[in-house]
C-alpha positions as CSV (number, residue, x, y, z in Angstrom):
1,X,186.2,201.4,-64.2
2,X,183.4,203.5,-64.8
3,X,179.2,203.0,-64.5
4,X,176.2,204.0,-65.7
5,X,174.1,206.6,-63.4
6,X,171.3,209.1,-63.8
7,X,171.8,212.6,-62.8
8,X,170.0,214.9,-60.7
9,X,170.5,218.8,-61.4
10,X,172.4,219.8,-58.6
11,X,175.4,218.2,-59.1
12,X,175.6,219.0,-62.6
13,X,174.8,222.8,-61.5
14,X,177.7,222.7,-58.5
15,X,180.1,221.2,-61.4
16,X,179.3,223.8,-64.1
17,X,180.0,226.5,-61.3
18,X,183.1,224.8,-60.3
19,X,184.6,224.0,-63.7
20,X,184.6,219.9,-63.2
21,X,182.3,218.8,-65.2
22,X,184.6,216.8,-67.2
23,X,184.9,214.6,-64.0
24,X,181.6,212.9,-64.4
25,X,182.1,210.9,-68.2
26,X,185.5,210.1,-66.4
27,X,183.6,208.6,-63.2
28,X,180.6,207.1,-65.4
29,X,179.5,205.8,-68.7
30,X,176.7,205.9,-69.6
31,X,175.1,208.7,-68.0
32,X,171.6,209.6,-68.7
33,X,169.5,212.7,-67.8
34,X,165.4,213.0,-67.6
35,X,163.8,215.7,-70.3
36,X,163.3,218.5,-67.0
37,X,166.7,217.7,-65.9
38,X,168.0,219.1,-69.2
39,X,165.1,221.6,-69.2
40,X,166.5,222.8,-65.0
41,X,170.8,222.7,-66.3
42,X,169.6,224.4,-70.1
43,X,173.5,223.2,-70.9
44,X,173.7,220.7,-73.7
45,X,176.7,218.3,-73.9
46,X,178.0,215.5,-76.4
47,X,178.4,213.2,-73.3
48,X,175.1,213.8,-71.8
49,X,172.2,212.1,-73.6
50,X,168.3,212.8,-72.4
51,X,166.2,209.9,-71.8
52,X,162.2,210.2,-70.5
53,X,161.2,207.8,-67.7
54,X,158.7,205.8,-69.5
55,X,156.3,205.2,-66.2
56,X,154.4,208.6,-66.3
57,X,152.0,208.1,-63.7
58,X,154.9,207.0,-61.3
59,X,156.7,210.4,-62.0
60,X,153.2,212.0,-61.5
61,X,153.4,210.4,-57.8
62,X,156.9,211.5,-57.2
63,X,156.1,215.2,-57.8
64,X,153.8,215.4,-54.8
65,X,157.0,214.8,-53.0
66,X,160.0,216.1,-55.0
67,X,160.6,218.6,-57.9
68,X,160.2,217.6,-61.2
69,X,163.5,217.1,-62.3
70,X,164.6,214.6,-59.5
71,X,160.5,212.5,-59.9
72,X,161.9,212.1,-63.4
73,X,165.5,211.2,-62.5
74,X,164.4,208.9,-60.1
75,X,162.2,207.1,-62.3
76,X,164.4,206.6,-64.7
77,X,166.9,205.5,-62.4
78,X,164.7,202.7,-61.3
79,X,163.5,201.9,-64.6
80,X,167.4,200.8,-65.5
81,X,168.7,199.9,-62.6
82,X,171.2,202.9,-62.5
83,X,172.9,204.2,-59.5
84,X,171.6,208.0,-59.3
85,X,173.1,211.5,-58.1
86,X,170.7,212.5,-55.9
87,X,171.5,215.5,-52.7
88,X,168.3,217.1,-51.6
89,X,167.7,214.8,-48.3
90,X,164.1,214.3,-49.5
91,X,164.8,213.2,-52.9
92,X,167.1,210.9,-51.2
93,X,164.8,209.4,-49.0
94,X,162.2,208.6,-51.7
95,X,164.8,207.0,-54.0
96,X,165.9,204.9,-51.2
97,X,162.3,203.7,-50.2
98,X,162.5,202.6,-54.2
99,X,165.6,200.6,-53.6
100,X,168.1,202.7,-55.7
101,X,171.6,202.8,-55.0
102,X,172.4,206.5,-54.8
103,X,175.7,208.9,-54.4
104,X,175.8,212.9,-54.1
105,X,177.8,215.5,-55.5
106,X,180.2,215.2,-52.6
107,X,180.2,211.5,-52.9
108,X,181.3,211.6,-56.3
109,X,184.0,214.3,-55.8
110,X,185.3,211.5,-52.8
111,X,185.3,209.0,-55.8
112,X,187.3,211.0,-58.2
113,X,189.9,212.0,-54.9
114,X,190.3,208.0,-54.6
115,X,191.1,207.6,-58.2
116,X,193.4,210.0,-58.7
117,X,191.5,212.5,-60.8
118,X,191.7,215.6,-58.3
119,X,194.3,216.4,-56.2
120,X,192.6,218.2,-53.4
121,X,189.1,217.6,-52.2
122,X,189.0,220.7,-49.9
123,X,189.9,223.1,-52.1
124,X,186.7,221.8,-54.1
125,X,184.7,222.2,-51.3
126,X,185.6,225.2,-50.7
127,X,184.9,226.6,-55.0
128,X,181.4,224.9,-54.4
129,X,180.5,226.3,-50.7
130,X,181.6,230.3,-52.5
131,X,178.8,229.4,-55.6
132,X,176.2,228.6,-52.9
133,X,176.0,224.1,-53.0
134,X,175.3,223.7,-49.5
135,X,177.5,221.1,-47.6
136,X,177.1,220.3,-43.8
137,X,179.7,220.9,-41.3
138,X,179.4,216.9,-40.5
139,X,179.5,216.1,-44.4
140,X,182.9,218.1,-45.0
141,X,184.3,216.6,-42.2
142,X,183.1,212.7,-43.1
143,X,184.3,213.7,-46.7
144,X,187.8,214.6,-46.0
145,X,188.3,212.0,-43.5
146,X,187.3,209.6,-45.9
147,X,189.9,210.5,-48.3
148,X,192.7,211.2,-45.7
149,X,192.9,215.2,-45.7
150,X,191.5,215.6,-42.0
């Protein structure tokens, strides 16, 4: 069972650099990425449409307190009541102050351990920790735990 989400550029940078990319379409349909998101990954895929956020002046607002890729994810987001791939704490804060249902890199990689799509979640952590995605000590550990490999 799969849903539709916006994406952030992290993730989709820390997937690219780990060569799992292919787990997002398996985890969620559709998924939709803002015109600077595209702009930030410069990676164009069949699966991976680019939609603006039609409420400029709110992505105007957002900038004052997050890059441009994630004001226009998050707008987006809002604007179709998608869940959103967020991981700088910051961007997460603001999307949370705007009601959005939101998952990181990390939670998504938990997702695809659950279902059966990975077979290790540490090693993962591991490929993305050597190609610089940062992960807390406390995150790795809640991560693992959650999917029994702790």
């Amino acid at each position: 069972m799969t849903e539709p989400i916006v994406l952030d550029t992290s993730c989709l940078i820390g997937l690219q650099r780990i060569e799992h990319l292919s787990l997002l379409p398996q985890l969620f349909q559709p998924i939709l990425i803002p015109p600077k998101v595209r702009e930030e990954f410069n990676i164009s895929l069949d699966w991976l449409p680019i939609q603006a956020p039609e409420n400029a002046s709110l992505v105007l607002a957002l900038k004052m307190l997050v890059n441009a890729g994630e004001a226009e994810a998050i707008v987006l987001a809002k604007e179709k009541s998608y869940r959103i791939v967020l991981d700088d704490l910051e961007a997460r804060a603001v999307g949370k102050n705007l009601g959005l249902r939101i998952i990181g890199t990390i939670g998504l990689l938990v997702t695809a351990k659950r279902r059966g799509l990975i077979p290790n979640l540490s090693s993962l952590l591991d490929r993305l920790e050597t190609v610089n995605f940062r992960i807390s000590k406390t995150l790795r550990r809640e991560a693992l735990e959650m999917v029994g490999e702790l």
